[in-house]
KEKE-3310 file (N, C-alpha, C; in steps of 0.2 Angstrom, whole numbers, plus 5000, padded with zeros to 4 digits):
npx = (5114:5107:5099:5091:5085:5072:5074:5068:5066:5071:5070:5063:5070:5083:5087:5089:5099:5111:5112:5117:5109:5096:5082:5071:5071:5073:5060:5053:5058:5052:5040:5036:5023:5017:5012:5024:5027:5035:5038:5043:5056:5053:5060:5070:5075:5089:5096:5109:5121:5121:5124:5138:5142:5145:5129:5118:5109:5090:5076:5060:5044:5026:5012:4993:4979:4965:4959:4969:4975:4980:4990:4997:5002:5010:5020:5026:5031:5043:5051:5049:5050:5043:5024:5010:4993:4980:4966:4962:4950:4942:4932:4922:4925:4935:4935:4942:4939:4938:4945:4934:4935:4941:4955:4964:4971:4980:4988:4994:4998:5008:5018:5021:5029:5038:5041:5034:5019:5009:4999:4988:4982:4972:4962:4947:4932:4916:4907:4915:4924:4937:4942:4948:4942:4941:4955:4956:4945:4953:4964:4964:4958:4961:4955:4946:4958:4966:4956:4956:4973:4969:4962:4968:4980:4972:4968:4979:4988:4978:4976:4990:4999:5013:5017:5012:5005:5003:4995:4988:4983:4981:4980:4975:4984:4980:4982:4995:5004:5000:4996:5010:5013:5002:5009:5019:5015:5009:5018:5027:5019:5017:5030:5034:5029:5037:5032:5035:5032:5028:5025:5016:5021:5017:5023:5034:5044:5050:5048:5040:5029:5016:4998:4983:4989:4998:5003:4999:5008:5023:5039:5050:5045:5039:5048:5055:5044:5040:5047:5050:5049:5037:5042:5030:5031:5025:5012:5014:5007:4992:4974:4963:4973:4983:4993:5006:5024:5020:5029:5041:5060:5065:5057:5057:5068:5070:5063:5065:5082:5075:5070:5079:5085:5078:5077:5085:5095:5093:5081:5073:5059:5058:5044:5036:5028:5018:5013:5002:4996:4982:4979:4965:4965:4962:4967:4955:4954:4947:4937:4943:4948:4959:4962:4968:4983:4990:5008:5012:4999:5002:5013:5006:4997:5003:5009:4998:4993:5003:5013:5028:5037:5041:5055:5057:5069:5073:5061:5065:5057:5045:5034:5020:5010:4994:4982:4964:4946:4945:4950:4964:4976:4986:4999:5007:5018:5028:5045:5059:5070:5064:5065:5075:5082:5078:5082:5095:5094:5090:5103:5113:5110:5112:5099:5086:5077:5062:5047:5031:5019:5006:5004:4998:4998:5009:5024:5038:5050:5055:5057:5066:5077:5076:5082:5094:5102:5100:5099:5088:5080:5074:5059:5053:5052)
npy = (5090:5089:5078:5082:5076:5081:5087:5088:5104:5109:5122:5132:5142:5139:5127:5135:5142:5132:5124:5132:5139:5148:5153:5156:5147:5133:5134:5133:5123:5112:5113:5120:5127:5143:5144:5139:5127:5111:5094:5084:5073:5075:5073:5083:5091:5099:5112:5114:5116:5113:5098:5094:5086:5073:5067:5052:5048:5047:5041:5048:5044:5048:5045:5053:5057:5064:5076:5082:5095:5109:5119:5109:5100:5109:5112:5099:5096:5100:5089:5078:5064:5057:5057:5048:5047:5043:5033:5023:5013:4999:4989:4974:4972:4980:4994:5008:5015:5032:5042:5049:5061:5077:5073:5082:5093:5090:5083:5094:5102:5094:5093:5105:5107:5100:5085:5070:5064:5050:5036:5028:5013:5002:4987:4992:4993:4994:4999:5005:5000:4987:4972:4959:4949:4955:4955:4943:4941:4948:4942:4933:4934:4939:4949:4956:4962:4970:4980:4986:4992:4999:5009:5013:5019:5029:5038:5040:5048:5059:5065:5067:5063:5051:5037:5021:5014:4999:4994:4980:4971:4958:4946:4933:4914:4907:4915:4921:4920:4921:4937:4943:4941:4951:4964:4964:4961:4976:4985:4983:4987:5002:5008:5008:5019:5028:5028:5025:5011:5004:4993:4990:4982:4968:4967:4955:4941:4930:4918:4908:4913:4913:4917:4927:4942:4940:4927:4926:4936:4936:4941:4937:4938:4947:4957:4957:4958:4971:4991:4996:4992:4996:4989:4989:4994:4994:4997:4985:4990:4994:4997:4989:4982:4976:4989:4994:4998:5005:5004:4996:4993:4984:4972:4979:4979:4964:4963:4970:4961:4950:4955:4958:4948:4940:4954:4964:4978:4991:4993:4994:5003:5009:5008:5020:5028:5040:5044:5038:5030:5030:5021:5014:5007:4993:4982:4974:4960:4963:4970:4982:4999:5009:5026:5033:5047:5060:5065:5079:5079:5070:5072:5083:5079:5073:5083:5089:5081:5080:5072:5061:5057:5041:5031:5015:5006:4995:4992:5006:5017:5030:5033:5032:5033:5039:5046:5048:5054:5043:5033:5022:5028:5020:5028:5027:5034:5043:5047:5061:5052:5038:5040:5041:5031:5022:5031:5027:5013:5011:5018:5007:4997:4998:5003:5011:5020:5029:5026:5035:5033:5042:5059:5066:5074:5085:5088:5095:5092:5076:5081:5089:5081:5072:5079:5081:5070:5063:5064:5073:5061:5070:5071:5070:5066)
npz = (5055:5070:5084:5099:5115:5125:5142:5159:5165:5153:5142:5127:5124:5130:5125:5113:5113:5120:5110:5101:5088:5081:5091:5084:5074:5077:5082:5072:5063:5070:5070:5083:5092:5099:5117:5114:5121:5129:5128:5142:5134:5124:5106:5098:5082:5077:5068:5067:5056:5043:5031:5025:5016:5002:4998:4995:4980:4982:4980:4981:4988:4991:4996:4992:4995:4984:4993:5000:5010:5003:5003:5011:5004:4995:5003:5005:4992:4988:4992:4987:4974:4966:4965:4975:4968:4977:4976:4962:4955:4951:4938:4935:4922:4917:4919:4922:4939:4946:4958:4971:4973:4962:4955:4947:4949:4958:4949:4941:4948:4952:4943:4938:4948:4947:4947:4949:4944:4950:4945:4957:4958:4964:4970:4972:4973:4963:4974:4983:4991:4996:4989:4986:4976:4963:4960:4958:4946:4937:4935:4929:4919:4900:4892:4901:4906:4899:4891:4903:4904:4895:4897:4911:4901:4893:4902:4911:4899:4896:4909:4913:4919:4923:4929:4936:4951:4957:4968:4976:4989:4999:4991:4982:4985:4976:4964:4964:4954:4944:4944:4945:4931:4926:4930:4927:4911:4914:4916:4903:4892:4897:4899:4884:4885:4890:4904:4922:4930:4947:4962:4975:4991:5005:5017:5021:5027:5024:5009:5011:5019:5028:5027:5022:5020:5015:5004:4993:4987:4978:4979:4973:4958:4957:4961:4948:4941:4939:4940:4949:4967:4983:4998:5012:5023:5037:5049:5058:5070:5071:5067:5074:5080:5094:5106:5102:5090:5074:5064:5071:5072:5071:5065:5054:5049:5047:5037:5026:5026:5021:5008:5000:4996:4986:4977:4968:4977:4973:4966:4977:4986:5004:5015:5026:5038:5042:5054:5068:5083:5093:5109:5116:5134:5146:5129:5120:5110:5095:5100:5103:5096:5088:5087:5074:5073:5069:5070:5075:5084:5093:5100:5107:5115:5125:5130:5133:5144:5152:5154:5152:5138:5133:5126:5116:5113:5106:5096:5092:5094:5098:5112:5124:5139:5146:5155:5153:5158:5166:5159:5154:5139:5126:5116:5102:5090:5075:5075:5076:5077:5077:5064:5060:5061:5050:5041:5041:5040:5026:5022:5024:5019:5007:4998:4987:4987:4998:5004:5009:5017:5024:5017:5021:5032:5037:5043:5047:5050:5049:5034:5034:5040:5032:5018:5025:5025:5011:4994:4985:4971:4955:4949:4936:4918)
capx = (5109:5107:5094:5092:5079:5071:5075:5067:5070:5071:5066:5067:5078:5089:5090:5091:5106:5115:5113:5119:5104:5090:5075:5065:5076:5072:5053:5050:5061:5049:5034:5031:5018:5014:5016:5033:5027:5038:5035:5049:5056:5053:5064:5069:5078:5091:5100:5114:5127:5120:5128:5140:5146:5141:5125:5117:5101:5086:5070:5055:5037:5022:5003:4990:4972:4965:4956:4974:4973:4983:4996:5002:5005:5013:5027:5026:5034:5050:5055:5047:5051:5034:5018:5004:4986:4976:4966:4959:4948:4941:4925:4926:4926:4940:4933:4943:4934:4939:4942:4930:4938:4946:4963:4966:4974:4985:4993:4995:5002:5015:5018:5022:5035:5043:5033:5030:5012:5008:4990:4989:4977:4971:4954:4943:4925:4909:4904:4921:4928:4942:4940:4950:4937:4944:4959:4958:4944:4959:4971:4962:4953:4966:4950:4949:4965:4966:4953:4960:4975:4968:4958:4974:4983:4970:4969:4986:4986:4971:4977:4996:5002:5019:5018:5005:5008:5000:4995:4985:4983:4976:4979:4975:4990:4983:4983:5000:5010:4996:4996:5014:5011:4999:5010:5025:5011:5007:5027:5029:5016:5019:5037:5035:5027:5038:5027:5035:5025:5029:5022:5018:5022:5014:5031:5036:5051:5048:5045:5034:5026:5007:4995:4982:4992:5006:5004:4999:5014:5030:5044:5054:5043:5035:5054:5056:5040:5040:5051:5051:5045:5037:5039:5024:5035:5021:5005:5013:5003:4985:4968:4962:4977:4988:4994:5013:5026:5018:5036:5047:5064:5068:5054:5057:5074:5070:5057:5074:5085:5072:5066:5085:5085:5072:5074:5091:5092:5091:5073:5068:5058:5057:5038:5038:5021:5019:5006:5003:4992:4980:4973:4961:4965:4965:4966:4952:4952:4940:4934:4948:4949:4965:4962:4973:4985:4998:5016:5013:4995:5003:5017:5003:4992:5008:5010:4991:4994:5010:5016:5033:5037:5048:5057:5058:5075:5072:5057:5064:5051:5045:5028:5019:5001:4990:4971:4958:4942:4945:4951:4969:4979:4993:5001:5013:5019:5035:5049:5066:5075:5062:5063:5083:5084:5072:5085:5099:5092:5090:5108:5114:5110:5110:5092:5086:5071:5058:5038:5027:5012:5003:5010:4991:4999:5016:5032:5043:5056:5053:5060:5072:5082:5079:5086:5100:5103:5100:5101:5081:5081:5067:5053:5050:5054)
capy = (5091:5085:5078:5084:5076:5085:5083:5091:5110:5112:5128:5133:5146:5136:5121:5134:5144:5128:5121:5137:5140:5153:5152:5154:5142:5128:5133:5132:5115:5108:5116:5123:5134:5146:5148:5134:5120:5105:5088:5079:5062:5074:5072:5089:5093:5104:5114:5120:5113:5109:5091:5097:5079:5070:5062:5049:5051:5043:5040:5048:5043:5049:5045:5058:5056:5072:5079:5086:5102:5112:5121:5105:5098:5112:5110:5093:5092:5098:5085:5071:5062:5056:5061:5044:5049:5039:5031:5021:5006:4997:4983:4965:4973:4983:5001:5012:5021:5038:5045:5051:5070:5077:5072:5084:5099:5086:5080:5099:5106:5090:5092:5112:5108:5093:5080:5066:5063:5044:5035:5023:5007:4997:4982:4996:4991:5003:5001:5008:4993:4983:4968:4954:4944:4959:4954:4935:4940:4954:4943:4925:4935:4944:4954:4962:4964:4973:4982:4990:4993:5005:5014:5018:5024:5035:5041:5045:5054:5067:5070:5072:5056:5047:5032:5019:5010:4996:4992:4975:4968:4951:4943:4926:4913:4904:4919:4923:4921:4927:4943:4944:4943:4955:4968:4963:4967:4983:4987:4982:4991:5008:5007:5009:5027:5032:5030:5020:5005:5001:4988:4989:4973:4968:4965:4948:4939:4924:4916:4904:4916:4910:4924:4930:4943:4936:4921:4929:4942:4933:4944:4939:4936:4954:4961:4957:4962:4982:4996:4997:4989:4997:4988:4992:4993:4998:4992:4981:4992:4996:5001:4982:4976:4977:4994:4993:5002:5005:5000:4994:4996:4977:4971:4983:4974:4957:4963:4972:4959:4945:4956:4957:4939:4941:4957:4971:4986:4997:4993:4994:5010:5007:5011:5023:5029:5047:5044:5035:5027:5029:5016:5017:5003:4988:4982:4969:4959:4964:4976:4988:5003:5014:5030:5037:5052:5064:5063:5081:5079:5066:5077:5087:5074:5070:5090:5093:5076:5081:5063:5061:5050:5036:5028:5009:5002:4990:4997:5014:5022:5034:5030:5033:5032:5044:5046:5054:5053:5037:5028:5025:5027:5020:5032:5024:5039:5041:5054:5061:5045:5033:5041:5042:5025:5022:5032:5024:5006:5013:5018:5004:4990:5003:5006:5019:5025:5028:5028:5037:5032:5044:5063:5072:5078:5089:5085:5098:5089:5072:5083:5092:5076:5067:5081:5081:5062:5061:5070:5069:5063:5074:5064:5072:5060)
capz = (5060:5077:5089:5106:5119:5130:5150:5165:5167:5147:5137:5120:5125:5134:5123:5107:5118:5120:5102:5097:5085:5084:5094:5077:5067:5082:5084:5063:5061:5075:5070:5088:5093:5106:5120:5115:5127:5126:5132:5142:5132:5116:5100:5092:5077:5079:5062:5068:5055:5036:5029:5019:5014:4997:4998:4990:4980:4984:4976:4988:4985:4996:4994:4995:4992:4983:4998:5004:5011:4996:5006:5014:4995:4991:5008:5005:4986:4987:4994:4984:4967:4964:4971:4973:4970:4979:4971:4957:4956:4944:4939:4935:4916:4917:4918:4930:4943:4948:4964:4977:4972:4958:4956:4941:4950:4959:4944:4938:4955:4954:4936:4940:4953:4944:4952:4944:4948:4949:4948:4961:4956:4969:4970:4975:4967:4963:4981:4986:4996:4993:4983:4982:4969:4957:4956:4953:4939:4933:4934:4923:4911:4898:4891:4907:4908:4890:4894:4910:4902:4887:4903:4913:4896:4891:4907:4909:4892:4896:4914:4913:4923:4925:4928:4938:4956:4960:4975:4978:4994:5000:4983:4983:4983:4968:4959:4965:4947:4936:4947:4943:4925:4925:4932:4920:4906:4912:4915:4898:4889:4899:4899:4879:4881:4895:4911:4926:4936:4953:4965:4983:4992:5009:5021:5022:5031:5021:5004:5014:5025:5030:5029:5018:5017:5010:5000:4984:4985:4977:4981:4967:4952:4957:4959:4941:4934:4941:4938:4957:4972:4990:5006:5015:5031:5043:5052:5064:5075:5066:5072:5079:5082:5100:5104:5097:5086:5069:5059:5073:5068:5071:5061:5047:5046:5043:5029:5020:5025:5016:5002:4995:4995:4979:4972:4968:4983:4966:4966:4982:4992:5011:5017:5030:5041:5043:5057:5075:5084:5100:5110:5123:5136:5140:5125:5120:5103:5093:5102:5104:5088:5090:5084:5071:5075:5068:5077:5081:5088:5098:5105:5109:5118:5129:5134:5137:5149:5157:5153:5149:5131:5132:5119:5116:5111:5101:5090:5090:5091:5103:5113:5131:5141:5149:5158:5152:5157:5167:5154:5151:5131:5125:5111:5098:5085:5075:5076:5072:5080:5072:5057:5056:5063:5045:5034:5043:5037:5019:5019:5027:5015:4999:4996:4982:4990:5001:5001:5013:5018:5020:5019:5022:5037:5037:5048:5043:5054:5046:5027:5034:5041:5024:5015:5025:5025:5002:4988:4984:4964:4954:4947:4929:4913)
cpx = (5110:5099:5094:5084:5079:5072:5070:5071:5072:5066:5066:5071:5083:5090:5094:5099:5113:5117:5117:5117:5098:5085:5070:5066:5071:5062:5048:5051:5056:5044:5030:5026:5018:5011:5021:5033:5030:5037:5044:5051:5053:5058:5065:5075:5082:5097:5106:5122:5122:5125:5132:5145:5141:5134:5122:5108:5097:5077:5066:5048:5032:5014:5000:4982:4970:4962:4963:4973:4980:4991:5001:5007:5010:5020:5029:5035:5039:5054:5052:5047:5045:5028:5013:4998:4982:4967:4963:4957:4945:4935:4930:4924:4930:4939:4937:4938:4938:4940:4937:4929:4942:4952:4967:4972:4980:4992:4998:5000:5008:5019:5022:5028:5041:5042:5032:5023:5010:5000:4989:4983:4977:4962:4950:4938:4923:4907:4909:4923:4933:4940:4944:4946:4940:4951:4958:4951:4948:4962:4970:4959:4958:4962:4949:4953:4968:4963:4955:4966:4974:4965:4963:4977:4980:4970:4974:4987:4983:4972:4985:5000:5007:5023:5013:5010:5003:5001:4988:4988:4980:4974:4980:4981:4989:4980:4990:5003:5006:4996:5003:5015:5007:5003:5017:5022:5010:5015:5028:5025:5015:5022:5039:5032:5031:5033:5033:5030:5030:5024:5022:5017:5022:5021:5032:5042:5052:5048:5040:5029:5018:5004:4991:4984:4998:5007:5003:5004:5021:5035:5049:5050:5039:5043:5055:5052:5039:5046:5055:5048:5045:5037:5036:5025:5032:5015:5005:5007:4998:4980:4964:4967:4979:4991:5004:5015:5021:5024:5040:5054:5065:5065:5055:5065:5073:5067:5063:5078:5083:5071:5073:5088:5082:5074:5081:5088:5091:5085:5071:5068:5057:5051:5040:5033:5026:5014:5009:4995:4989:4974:4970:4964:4962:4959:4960:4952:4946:4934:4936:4948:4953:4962:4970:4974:4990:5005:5014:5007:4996:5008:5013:4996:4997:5011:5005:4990:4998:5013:5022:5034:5044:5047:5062:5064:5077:5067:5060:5061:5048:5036:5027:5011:5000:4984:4972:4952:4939:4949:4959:4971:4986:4995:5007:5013:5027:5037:5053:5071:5071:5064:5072:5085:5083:5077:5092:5101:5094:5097:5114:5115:5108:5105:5090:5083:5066:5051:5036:5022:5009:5007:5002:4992:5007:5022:5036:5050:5060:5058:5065:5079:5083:5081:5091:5104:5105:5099:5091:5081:5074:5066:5051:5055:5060)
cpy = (5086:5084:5079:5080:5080:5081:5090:5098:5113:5118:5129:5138:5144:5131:5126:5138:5140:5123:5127:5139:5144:5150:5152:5151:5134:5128:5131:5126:5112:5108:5117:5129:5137:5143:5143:5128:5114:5099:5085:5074:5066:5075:5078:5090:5099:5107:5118:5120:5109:5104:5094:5091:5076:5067:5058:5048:5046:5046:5044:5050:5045:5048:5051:5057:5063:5075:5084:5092:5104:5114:5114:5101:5103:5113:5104:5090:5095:5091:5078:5071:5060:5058:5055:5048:5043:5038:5028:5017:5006:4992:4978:4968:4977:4988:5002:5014:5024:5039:5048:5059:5071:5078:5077:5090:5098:5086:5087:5102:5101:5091:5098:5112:5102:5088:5075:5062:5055:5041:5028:5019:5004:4994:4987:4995:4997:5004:5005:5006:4990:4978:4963:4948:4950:4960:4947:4935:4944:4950:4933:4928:4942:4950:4959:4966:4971:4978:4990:4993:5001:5008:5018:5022:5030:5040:5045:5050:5058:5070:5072:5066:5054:5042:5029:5016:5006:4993:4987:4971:4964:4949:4936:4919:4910:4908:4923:4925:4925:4935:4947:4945:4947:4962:4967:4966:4975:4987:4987:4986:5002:5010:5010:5018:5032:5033:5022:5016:5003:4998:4990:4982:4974:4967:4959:4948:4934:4922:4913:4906:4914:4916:4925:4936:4946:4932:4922:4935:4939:4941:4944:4939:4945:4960:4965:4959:4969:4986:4996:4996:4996:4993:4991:4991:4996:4996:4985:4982:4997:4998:4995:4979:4980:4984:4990:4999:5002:5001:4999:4993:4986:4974:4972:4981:4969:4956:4965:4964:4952:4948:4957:4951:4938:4947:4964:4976:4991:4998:4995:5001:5005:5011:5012:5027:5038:5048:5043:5034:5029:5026:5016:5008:5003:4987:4974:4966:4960:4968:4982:4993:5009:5021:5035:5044:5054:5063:5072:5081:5074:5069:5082:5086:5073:5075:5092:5087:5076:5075:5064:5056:5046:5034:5019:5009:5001:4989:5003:5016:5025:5033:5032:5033:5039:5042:5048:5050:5046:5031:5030:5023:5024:5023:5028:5030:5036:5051:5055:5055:5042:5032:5040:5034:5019:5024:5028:5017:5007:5014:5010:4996:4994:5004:5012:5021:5025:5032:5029:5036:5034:5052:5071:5074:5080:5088:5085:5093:5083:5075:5085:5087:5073:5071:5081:5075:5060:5068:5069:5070:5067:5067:5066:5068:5064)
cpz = (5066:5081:5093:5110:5122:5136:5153:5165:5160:5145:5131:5121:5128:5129:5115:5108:5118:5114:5099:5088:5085:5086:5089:5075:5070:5084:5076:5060:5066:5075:5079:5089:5098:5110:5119:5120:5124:5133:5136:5138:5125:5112:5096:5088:5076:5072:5065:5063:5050:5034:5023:5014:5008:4999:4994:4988:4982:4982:4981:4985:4991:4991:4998:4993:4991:4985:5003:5005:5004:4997:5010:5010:4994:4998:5007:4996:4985:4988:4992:4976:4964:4969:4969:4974:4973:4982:4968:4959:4952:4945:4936:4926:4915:4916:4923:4932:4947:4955:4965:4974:4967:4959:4950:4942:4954:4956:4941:4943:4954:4950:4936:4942:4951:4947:4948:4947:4944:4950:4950:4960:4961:4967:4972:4969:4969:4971:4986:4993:4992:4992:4980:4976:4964:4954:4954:4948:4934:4930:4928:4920:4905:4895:4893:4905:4902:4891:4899:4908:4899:4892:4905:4907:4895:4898:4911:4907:4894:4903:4916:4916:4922:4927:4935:4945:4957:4964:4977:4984:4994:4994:4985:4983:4978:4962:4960:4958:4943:4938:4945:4936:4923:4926:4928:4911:4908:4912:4908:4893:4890:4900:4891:4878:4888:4902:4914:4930:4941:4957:4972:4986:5000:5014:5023:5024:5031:5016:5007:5018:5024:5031:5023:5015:5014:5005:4993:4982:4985:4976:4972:4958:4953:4956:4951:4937:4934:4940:4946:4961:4977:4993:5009:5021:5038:5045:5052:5071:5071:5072:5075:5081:5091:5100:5106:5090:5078:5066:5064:5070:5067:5067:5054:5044:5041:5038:5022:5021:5017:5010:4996:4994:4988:4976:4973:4974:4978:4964:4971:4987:4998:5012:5024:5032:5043:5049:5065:5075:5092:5102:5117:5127:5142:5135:5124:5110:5101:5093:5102:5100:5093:5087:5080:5070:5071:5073:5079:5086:5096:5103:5110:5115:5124:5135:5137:5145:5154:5159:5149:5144:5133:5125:5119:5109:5105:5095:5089:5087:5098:5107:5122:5134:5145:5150:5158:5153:5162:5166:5152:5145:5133:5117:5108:5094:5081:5074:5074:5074:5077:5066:5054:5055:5057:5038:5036:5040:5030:5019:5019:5022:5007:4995:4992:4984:4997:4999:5008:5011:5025:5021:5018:5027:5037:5043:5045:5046:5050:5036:5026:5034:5034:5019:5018:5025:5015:5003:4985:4976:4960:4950:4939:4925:4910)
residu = (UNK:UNK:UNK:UNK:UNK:UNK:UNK:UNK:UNK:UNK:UNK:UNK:UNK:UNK:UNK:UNK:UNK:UNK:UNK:UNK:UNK:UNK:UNK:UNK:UNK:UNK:UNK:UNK:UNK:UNK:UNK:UNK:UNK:UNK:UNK:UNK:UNK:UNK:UNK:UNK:UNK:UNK:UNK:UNK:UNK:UNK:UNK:UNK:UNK:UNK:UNK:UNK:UNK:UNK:UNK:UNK:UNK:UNK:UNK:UNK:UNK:UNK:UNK:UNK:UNK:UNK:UNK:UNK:UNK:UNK:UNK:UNK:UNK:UNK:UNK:UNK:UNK:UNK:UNK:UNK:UNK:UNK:UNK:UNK:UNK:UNK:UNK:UNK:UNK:UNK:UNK:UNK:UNK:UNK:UNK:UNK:UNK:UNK:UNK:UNK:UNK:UNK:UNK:UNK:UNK:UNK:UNK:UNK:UNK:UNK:UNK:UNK:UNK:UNK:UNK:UNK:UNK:UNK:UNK:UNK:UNK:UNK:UNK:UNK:UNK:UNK:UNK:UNK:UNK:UNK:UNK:UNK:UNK:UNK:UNK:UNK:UNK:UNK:UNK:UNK:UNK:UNK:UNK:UNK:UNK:UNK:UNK:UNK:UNK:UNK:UNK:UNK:UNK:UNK:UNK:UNK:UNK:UNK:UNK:UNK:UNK:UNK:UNK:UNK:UNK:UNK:UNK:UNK:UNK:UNK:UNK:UNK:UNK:UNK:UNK:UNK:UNK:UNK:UNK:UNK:UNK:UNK:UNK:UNK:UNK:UNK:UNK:UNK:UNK:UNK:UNK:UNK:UNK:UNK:UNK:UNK:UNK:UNK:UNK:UNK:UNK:UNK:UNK:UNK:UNK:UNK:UNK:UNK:UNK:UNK:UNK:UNK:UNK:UNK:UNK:UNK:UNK:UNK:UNK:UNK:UNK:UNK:UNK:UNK:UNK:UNK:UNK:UNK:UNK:UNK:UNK:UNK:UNK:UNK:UNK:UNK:UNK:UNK:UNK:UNK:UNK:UNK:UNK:UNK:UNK:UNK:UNK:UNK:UNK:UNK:UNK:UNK:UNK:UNK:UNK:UNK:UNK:UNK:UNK:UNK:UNK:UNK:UNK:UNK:UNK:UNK:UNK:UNK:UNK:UNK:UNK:UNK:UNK:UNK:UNK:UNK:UNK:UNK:UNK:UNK:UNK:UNK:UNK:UNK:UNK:UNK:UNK:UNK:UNK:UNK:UNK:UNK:UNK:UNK:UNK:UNK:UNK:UNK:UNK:UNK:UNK:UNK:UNK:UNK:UNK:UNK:UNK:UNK:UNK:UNK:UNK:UNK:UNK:UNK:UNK:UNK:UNK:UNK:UNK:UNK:UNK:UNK:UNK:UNK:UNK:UNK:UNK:UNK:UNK:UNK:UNK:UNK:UNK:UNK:UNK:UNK:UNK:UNK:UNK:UNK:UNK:UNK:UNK:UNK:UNK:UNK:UNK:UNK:UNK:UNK:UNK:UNK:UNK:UNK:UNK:UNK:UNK:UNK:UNK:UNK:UNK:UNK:UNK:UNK:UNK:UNK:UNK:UNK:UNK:UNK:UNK:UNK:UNK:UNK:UNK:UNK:UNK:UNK:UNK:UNK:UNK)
# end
């Protein structure tokens, strides 16, 4: 596969004439639509020439909360080993609590297509907030702990599940190790009935890195207690924060280069944003909120604007402004150059997987490049 920008004076007849690839082929691999408007400075996916070279497998995980529209799940899992439901939470006596929606037809739909449908645990109290006080009573009271346990099994059991991820954030530093030990217990105990445990981990570039949230997430004592790590390689650029790349390529380096300092690349998914961001400016702390975007709503904000995308360097990743209104945005998204520049890393430093967050919007483009880049491994035990 190949990438083509677009320049000034492009068409899709022209660009697919000159690729020597149908005009359907290039309008289905890009998901465009009627009337075929393209943006200048945009990034298209061009099949003209399947990889016919070995490739090598790779793990691919995507979280989905069970409000997904149905059909975009069912595009979505060929091309993934696990499927996260997202997600669980739990009290300060170790009850799960449930999604929002039932997650049951999820597990069934994954389970169908060889899927291995994963139940994603996080601090989420009854008031359905996150909740670091849930995990430092999780992780000093073993009762809890016990407790919580025998919930996910059963739960497991009765809905068909595959193994658990957790995903704790903003864990306190001096709950660092017992956090680690907690997640070695549950690795150990649903490890014995066939279910894997994976961890997701905040992205550091440091053992000593200063942050709430970092200091309670040890790299190596977490490597060691899970089946398999995620770097959570994205939300440099968030919905308060400065408008910037979500996963800068440069950033997203130094979190791999440091995280194989602690922990085999055999373990490690690379997290990988299915999104973007748009900020109204300027930008003011505190007051600023991005609104969160699809990459093609973004392509589509950049055509109804008649603003051409650049693409920084050094982030690769593709990005641009426009007025509306008075008021002008600044657009951060990701693409096919982001996204290659993403499996590039992955192969790069011999990485088994990668994790998306989040895959409740579709970017045929985004599946096609990682099937022609890996071999994508199935997810059934």
């Amino acid at each position: 596969m190949q990438i083509y920008v677009v320049k000034i004076g492009d068409n899709v007849d022209s660009i697919a004439a000159e690729a020597g690839v149908p005009v359907s082929t290039l309008l289905w691999d890009n998901q465009i639509a009627y009337p075929y408007r393209l943006a200048v400075g945009q990034a298209l996916l061009l099949d003209n020439e399947r990889n016919g070279k070995m490739k090598s497998p790779l793990h691919v995980n995507g979280y989905a909360y069970p409000f997904i529209n149905p059909e975009t799940l069912d595009w979505t899992l060929p091309y993934l080993t696990d499927l996260s439901v997202f997600s669980y939470g739990f009290t300060t006596d170790g009850d799960l609590i449930p999604p929002m929606a039932d997650d049951s037809w999820m597990v069934n739909v994954a389970s169908a297509n060889g899927v291995r449908p994963v139940l994603t645990l996080t601090p989420l109290g009854e008031d359905g907030k996150f909740n670091n006080n849930l995990v430092t009573v999780l992780v000093n009271n073993p009762d809890v702990q016990k407790n919580l346990i025998w919930e996910l099994g059963r739960t497991m059991t009765q809905k068909g599940y595959g193994g658990v991820d957790i995903d704790f954030e903003y864990v306190l530093a001096e709950d660092r190790v017992k956090y680690a030990e907690f997640v070695k217990l549950v690795r150990q105990v649903m490890n014995l009935f066939g279910y894997q445990v994976s961890v997701a981990l905040a992205p550091k570039t440091a053992r000593d890195q200063r942050g709430l949230l970092y200091e309670g997430i040890d790299y190596r004592l977490l490597g060691e207690a899970a089946n398999r790590v995620l770097l959570m390689t994205y939300e440099w650029g968030y919905t308060y924060g400065p408008p910037m790349a979500v996963a800068p390529i440069n950033m997203v380096r130094r979190v791999v280069e440091y995280a194989l300092t602690e922990i085999p690349a055999e373990k490690i998914s690379l997290g990988i944003p299915n999104y973007g961001y748009d900020w109204p400016l300027p930008y003011e702390q505190g007051v600023t909120k991005a609104e969160t975007i699809n990459n093609l709503q973004a392509i589509e904000i950049a055509i109804d604007h008649g603003v051409p995308i650049q693409f920084d360097e050094t982030a690769m990743t593709p990005y641009f402004r426009y007025w509306q209104y008075g008021v002008q945005h600044e657009v951060w998204f990701e693409d096919v150059r982001s996204l290659k520049a993403k499996f590039d890393l992955i192969k790069e430093y011999g990485l088994s997987g990668a994790g998306y967050w989040q895959i409740m919007n579709f970017f045929r483009a985004n599946w096609l490049l990682l099937s022609d880049m890996f071999e994508i491994k199935e997810g059934m035990l």
